[in-house]
N, CA and C of each residue as an Amber inpcrd file, in Angstrom:
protein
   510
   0.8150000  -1.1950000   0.0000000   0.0000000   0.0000000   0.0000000
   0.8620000   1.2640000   0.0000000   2.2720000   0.9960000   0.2420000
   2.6570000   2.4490000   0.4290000   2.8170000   2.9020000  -1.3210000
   3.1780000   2.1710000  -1.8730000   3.3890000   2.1260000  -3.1010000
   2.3930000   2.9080000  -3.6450000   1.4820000   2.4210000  -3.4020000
   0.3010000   3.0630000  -4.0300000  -0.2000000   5.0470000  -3.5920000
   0.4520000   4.8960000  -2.2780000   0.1760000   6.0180000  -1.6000000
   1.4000000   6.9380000  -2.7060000   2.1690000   6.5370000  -2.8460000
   3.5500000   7.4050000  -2.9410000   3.1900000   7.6890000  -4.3290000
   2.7060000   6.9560000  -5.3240000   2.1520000   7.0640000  -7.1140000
   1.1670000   8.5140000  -6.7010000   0.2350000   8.6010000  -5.5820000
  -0.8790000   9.1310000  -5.7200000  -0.7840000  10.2470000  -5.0170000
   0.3670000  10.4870000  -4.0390000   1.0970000  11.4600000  -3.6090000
   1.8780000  12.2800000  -5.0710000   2.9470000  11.7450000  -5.1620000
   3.5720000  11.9340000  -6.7860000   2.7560000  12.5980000  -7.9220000
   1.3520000  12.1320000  -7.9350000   0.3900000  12.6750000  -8.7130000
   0.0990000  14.2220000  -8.0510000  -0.2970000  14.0210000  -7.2260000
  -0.8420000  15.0940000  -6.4580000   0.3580000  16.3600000  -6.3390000
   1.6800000  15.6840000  -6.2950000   2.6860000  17.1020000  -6.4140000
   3.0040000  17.3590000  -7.7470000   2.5070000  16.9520000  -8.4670000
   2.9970000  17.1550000 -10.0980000   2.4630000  18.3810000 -10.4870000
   3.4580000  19.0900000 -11.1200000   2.9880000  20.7420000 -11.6040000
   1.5890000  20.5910000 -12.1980000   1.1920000  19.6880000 -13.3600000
   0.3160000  20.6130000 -13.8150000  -1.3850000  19.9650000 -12.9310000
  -0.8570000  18.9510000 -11.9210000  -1.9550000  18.3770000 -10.7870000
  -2.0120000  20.0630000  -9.9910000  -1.0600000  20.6870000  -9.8940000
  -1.1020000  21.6590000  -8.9060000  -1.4270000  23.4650000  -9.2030000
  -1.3020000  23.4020000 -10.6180000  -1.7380000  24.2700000 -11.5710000
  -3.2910000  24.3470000 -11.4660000  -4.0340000  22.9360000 -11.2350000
  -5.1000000  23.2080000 -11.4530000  -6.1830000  23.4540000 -10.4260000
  -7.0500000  24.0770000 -10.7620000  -8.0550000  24.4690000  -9.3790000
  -9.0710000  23.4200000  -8.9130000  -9.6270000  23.1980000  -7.8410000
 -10.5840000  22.3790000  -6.9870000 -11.5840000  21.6340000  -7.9810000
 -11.7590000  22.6980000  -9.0870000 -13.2590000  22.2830000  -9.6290000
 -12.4810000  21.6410000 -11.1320000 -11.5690000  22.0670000 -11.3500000
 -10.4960000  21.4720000 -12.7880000 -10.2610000  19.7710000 -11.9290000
  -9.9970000  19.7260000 -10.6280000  -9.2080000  18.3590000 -10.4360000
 -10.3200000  17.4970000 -10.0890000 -11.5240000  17.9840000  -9.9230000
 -12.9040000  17.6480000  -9.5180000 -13.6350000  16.6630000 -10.8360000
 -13.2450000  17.8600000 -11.7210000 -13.8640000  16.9710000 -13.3930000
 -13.1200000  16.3860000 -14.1440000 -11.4980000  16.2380000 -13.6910000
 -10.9480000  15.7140000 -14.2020000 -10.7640000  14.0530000 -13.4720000
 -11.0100000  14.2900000 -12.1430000 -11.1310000  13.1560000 -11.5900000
 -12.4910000  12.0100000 -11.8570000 -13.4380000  13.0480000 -12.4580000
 -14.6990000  12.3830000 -12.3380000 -14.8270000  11.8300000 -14.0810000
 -14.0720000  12.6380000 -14.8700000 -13.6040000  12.3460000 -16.2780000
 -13.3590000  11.0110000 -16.4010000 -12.1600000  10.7300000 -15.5730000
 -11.3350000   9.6280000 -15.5100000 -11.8960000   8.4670000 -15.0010000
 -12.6560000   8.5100000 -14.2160000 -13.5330000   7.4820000 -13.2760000
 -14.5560000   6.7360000 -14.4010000 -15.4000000   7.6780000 -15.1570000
 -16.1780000   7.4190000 -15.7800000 -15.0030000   6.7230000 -17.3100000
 -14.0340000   7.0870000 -17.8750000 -13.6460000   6.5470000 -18.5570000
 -12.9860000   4.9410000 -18.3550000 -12.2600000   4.8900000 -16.6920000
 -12.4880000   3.7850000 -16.5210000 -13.3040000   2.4830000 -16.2290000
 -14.7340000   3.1540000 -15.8180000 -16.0070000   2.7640000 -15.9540000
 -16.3480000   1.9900000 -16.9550000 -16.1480000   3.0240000 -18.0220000
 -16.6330000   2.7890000 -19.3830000 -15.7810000   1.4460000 -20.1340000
 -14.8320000   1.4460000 -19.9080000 -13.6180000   1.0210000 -20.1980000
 -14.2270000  -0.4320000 -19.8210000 -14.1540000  -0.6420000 -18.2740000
 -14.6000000  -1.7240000 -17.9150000 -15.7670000  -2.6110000 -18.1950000
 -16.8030000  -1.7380000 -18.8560000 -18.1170000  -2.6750000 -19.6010000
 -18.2810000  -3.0730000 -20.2370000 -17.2730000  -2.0880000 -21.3300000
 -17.3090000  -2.5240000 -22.8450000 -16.5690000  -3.9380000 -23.0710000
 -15.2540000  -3.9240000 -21.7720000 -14.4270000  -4.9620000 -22.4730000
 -14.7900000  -6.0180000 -21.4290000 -15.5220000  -5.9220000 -20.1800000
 -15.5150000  -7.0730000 -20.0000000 -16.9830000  -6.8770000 -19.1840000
 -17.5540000  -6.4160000 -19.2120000 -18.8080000  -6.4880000 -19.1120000
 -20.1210000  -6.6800000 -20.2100000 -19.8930000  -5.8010000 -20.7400000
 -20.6720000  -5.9770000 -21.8930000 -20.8460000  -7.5650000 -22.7840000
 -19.4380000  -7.8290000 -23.4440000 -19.4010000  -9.1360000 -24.2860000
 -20.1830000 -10.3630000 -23.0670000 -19.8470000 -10.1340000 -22.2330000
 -20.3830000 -11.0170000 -21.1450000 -21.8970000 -10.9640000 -21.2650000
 -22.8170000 -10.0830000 -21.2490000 -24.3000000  -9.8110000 -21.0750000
 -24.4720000 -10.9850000 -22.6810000 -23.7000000 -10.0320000 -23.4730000
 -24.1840000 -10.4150000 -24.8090000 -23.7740000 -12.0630000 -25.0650000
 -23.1040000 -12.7400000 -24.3020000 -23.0330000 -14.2460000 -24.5890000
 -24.0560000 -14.8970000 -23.9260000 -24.1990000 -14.2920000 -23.0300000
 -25.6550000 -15.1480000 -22.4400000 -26.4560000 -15.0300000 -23.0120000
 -26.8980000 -13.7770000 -23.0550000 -28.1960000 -13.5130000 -24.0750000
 -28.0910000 -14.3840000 -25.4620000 -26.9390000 -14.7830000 -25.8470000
 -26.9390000 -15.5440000 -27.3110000 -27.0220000 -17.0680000 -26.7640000
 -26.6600000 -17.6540000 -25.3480000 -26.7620000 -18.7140000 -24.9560000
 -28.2820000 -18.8560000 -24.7240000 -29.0920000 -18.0380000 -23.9210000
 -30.1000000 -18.3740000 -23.5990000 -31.1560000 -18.4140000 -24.5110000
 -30.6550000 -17.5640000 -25.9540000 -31.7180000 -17.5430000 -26.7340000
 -31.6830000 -18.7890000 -27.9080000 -30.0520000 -19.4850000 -27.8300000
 -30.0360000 -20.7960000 -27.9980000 -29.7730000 -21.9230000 -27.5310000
 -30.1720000 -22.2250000 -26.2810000 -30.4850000 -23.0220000 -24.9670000
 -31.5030000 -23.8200000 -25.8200000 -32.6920000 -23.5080000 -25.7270000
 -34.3970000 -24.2250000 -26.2790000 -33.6320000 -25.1720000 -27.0800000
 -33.3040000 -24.6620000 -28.6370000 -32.9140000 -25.8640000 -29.7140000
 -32.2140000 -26.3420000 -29.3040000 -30.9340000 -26.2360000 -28.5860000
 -30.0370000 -27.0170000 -27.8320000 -30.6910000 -28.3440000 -27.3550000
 -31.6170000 -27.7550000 -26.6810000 -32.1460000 -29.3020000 -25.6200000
 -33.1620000 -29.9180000 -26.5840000 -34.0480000 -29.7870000 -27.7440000
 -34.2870000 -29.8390000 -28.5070000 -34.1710000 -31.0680000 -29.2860000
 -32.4260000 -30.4500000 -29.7190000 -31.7400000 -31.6660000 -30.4030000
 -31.1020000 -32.4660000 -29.6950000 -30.5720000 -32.0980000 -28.2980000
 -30.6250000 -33.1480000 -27.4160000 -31.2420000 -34.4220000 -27.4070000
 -32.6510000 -34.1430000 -27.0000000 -33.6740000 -35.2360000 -27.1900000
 -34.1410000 -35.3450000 -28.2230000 -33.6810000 -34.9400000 -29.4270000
 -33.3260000 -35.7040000 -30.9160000 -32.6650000 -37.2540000 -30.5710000
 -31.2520000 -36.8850000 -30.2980000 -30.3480000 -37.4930000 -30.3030000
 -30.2240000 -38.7240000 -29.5540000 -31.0720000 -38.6680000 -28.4950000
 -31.2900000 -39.7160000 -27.3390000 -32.3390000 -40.3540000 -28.0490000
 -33.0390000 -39.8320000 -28.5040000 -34.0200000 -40.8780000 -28.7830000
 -33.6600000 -41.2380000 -29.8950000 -32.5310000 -40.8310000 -31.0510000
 -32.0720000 -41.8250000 -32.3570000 -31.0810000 -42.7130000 -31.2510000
 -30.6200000 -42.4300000 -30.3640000 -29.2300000 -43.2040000 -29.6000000
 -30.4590000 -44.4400000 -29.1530000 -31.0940000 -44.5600000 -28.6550000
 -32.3710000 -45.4390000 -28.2870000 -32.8450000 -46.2320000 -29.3290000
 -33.0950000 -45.7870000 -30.2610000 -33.7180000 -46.2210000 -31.1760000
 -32.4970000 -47.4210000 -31.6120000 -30.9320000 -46.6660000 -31.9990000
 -30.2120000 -47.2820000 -32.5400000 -30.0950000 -48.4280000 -31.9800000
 -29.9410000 -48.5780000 -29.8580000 -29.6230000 -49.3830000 -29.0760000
 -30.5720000 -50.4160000 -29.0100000 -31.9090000 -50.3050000 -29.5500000
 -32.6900000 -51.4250000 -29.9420000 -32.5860000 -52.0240000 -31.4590000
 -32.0060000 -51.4750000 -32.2530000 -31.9350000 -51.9160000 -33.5110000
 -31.4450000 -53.2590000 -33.0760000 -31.0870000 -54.2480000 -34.0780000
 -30.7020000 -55.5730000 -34.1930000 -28.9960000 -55.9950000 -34.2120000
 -28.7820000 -56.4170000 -33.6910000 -27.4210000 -56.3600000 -33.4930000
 -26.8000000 -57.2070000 -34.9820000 -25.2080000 -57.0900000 -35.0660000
 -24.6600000 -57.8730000 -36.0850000 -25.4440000 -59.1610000 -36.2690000
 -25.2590000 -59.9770000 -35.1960000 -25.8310000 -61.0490000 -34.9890000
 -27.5100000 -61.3930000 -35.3810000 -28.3140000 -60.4750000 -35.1090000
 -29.6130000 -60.5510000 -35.1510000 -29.9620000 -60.0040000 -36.6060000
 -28.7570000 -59.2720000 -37.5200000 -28.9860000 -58.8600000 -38.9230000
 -29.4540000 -59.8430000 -39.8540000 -30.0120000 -58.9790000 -41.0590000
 -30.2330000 -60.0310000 -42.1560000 -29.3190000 -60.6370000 -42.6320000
 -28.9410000 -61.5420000 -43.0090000 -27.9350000 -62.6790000 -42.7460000
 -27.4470000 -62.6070000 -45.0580000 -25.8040000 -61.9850000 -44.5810000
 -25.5670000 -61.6450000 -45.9280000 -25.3070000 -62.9810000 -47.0470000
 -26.1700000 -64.3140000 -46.4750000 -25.8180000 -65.3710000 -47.2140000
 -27.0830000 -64.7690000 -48.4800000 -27.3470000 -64.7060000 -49.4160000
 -27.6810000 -64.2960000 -50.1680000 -28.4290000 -65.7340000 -51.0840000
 -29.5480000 -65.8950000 -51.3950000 -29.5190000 -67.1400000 -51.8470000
 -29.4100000 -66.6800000 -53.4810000 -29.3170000 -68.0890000 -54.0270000
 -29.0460000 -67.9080000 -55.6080000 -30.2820000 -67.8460000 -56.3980000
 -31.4620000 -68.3320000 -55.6940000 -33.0130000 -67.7830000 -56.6430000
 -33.3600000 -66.3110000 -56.8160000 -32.6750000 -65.6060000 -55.1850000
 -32.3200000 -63.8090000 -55.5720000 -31.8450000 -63.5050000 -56.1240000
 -30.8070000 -63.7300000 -56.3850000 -29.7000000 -63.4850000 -57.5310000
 -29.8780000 -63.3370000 -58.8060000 -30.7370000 -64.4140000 -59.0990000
 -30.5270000 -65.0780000 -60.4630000 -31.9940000 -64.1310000 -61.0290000
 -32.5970000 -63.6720000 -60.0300000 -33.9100000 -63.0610000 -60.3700000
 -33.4590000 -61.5690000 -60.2640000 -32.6930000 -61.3990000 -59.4260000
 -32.4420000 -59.3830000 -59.9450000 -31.4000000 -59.7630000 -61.1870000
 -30.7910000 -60.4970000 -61.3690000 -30.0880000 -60.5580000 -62.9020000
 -30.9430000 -60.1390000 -64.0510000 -32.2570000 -61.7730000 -63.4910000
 -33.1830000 -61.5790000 -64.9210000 -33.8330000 -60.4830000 -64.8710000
 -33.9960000 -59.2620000 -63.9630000 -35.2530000 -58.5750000 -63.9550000
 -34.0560000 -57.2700000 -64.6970000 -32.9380000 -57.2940000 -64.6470000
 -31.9030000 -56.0010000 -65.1090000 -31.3590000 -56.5060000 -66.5320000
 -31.3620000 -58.1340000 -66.9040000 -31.7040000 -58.3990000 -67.8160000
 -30.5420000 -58.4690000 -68.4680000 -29.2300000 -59.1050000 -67.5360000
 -27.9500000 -59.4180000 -67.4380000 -27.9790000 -61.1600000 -66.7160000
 -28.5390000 -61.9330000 -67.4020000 -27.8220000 -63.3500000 -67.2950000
 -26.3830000 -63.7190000 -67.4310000 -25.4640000 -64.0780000 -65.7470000
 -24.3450000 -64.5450000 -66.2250000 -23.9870000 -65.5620000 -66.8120000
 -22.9190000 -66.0020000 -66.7550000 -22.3180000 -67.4630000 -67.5600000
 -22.4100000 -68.4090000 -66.5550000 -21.5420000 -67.5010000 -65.4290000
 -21.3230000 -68.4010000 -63.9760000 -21.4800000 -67.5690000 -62.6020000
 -22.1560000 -68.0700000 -61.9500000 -22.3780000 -67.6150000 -60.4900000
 -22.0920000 -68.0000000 -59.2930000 -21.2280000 -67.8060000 -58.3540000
 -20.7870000 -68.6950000 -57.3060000 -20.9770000 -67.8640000 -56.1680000
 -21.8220000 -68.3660000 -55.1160000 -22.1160000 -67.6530000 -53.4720000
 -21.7670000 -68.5310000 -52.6590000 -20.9270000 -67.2040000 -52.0420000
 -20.0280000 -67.9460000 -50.6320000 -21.0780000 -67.2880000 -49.4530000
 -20.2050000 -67.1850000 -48.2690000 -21.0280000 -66.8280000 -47.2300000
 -21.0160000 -65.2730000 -47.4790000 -19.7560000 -64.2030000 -47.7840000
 -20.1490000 -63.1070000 -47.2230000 -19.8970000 -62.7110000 -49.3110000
 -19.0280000 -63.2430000 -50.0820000 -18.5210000 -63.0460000 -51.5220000
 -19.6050000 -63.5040000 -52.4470000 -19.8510000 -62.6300000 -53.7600000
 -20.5190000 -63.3520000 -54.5730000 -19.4640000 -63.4750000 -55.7860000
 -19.3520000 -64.1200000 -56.8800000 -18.8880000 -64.2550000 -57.6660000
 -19.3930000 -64.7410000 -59.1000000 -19.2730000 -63.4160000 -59.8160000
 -20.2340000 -63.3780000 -61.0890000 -19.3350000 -63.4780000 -62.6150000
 -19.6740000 -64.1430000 -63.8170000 -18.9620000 -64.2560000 -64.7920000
 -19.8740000 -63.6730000 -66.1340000 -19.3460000 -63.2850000 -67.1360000
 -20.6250000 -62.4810000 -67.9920000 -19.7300000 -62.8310000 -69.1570000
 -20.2650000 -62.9560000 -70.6440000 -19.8350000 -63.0720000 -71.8650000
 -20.3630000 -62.6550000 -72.4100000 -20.2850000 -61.3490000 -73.4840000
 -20.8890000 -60.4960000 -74.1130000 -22.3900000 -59.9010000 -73.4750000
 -21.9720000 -59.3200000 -72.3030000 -23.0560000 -58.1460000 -72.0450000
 -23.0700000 -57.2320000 -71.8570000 -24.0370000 -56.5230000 -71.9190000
 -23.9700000 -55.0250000 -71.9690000 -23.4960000 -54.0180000 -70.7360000
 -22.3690000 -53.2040000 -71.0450000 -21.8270000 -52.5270000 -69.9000000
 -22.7350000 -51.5010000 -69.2490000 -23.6370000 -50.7560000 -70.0360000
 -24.5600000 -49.9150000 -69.0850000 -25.6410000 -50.7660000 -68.3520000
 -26.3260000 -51.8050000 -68.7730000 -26.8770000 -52.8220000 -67.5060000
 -26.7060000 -53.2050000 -66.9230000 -24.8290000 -54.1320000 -66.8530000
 -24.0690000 -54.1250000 -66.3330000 -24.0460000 -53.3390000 -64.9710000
 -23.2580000 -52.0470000 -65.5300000 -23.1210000 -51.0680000 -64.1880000
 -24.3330000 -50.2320000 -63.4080000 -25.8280000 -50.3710000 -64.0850000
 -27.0550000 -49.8580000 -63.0790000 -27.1970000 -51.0610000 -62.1440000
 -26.6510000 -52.6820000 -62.7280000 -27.3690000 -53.8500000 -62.0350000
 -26.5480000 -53.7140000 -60.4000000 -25.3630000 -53.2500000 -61.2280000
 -24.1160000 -53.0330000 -60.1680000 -24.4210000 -51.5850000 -58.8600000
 -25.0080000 -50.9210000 -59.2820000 -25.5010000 -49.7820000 -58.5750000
 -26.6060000 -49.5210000 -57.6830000 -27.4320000 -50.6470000 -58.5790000
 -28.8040000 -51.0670000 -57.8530000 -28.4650000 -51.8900000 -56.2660000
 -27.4740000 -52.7700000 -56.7140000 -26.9380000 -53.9540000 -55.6800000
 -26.7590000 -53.2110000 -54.5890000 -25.4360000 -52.0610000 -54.7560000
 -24.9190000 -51.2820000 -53.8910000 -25.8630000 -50.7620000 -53.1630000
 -26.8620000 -49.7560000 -53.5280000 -27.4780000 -49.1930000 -52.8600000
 -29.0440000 -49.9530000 -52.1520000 -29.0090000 -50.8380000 -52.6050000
 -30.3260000 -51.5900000 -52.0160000 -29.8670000 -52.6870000 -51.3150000
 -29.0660000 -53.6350000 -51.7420000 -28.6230000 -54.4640000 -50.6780000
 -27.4200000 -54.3010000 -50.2650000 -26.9480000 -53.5130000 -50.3500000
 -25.3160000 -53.4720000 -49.5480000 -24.1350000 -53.9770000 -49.9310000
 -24.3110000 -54.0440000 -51.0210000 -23.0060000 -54.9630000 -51.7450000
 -21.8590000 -53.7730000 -52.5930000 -21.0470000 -54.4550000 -51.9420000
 -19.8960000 -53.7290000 -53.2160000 -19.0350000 -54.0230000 -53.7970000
 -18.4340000 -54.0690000 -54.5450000 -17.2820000 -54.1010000 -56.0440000
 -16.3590000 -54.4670000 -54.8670000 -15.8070000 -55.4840000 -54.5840000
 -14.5540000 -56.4080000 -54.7830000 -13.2380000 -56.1400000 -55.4200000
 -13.7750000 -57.2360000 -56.7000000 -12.7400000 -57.3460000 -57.8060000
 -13.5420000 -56.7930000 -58.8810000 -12.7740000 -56.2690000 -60.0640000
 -13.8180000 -56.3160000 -61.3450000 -12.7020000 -56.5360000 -62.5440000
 -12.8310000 -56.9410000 -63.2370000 -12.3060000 -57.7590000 -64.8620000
 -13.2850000 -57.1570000 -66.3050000 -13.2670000 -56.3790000 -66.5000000
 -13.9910000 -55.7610000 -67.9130000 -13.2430000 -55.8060000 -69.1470000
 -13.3590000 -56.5910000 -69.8420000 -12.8860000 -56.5940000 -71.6370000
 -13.8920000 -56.1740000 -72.3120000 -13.6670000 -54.9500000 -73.4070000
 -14.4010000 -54.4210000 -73.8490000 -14.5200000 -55.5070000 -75.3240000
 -15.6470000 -55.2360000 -75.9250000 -15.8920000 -56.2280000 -77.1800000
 -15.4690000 -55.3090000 -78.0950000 -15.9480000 -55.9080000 -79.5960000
 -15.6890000 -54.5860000 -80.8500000 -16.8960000 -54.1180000 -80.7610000
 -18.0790000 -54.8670000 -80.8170000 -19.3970000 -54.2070000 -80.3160000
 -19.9040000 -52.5120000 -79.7630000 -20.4390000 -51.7590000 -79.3970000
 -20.9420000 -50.4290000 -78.8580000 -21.4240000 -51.0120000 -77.7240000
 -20.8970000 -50.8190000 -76.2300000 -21.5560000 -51.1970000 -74.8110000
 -21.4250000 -52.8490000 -75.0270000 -20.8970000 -53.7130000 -75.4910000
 -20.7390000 -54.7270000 -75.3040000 -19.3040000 -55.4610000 -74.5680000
 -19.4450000 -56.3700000 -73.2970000 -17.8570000 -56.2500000 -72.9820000
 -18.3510000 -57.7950000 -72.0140000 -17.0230000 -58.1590000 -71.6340000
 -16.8030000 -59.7640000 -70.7630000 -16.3520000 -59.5190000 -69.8330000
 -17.3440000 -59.4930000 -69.0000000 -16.8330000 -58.9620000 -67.2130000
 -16.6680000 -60.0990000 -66.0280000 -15.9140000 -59.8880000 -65.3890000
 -16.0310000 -60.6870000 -64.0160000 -15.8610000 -59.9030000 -62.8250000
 -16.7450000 -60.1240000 -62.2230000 -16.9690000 -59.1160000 -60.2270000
 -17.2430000 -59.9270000 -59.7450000 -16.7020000 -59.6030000 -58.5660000
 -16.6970000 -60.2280000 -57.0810000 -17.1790000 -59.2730000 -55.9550000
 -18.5910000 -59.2090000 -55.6240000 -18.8620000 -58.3710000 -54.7640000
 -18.9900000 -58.5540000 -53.2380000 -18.9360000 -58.0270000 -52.3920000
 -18.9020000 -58.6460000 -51.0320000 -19.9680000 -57.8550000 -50.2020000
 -20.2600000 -58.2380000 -49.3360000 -21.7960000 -57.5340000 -48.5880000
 -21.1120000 -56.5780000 -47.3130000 -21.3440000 -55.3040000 -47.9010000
 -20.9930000 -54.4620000 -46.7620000 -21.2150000 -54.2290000 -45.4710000
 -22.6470000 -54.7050000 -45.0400000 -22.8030000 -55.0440000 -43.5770000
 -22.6500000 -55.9600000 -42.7990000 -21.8090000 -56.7270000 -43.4210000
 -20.9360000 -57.8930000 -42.6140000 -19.5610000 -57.2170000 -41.8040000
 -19.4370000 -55.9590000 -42.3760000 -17.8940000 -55.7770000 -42.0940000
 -18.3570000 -54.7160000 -40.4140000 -17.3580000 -54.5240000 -39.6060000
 -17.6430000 -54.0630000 -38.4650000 -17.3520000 -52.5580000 -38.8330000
């Protein structure tokens, strides 16, 4: 504290502190007060009011999507486990029937447990790749291996894929 006394002493003997009259050191003191006032709201008062006010006015959706989230987390925690999934053995009367319905009969077809394995001789590459797209997005399968020889033909080519069922994998 003396420290402080001796700055504010020091002030107080300084020529132009002593130059000035009762009512000059009066408004200059009250100048200063208010500028440090001011000083103090803007920088740390103020931003403060204004974060709450932006918290509280997005608090509501907050909790909102909260209990969005719990109840997809719920939902998910009853879903069916790996185990309890549709089982990616795939039989070959499915198979052989989204072939015929895309209207790509292979040569040769071989189903393992989680791999399929398909052989084609002169068919068409754009039926080909929707039959291939369809798979993906409806049952979960995806491109493996793939083997494409194009023919002399327009869209005609000798393919071999090996697709594997994506929700087998962890």
């Amino acid at each position: 504290m003396a420290s402080k006394a001796s700055v504010v002493q020091r002030l107080r003997n300084h020529k132009f502190w002593r130059e000035r009259t009762p009512r000059e050191q009066g408004l200059l003191l009250t100048t200063a007060a208010t500028l440090v006032l001011g000083v103090i709201y803007f920088a740390l008062i103020n931003p403060a009011l204004d974060g709450r006010h932006y918290w509280q006015q997005l608090l509501p959706q907050l909790r909102v999507d909260r209990a969005q989230m719990q109840s997809l987390a719920k939902q998910l925690g009853s879903a069916p486990t790996a185990s309890q999934a549709v089982s990616p053995k795939t039989d070959r009367a499915t198979l052989e029937r989204s072939l015929a319905d895309a209207g790509i009969k292979p040569a040769s077809l071989e189903v393992s447990d989680e791999l399929v394995r398909l052989r084609w001789a002169d068919v068409s590459f754009s039926e080909l790749t929707n039959w291939l797209v369809r798979m993906q997005r409806e049952q979960a399968w995806s491109v493996t291996e793939a083997s494409v020889n194009a023919k002399e033909s327009v869209d005609r080519v000798d393919a071999t894929v090996a697709l594997r069922w994506l929700r087998s994998s962890p």
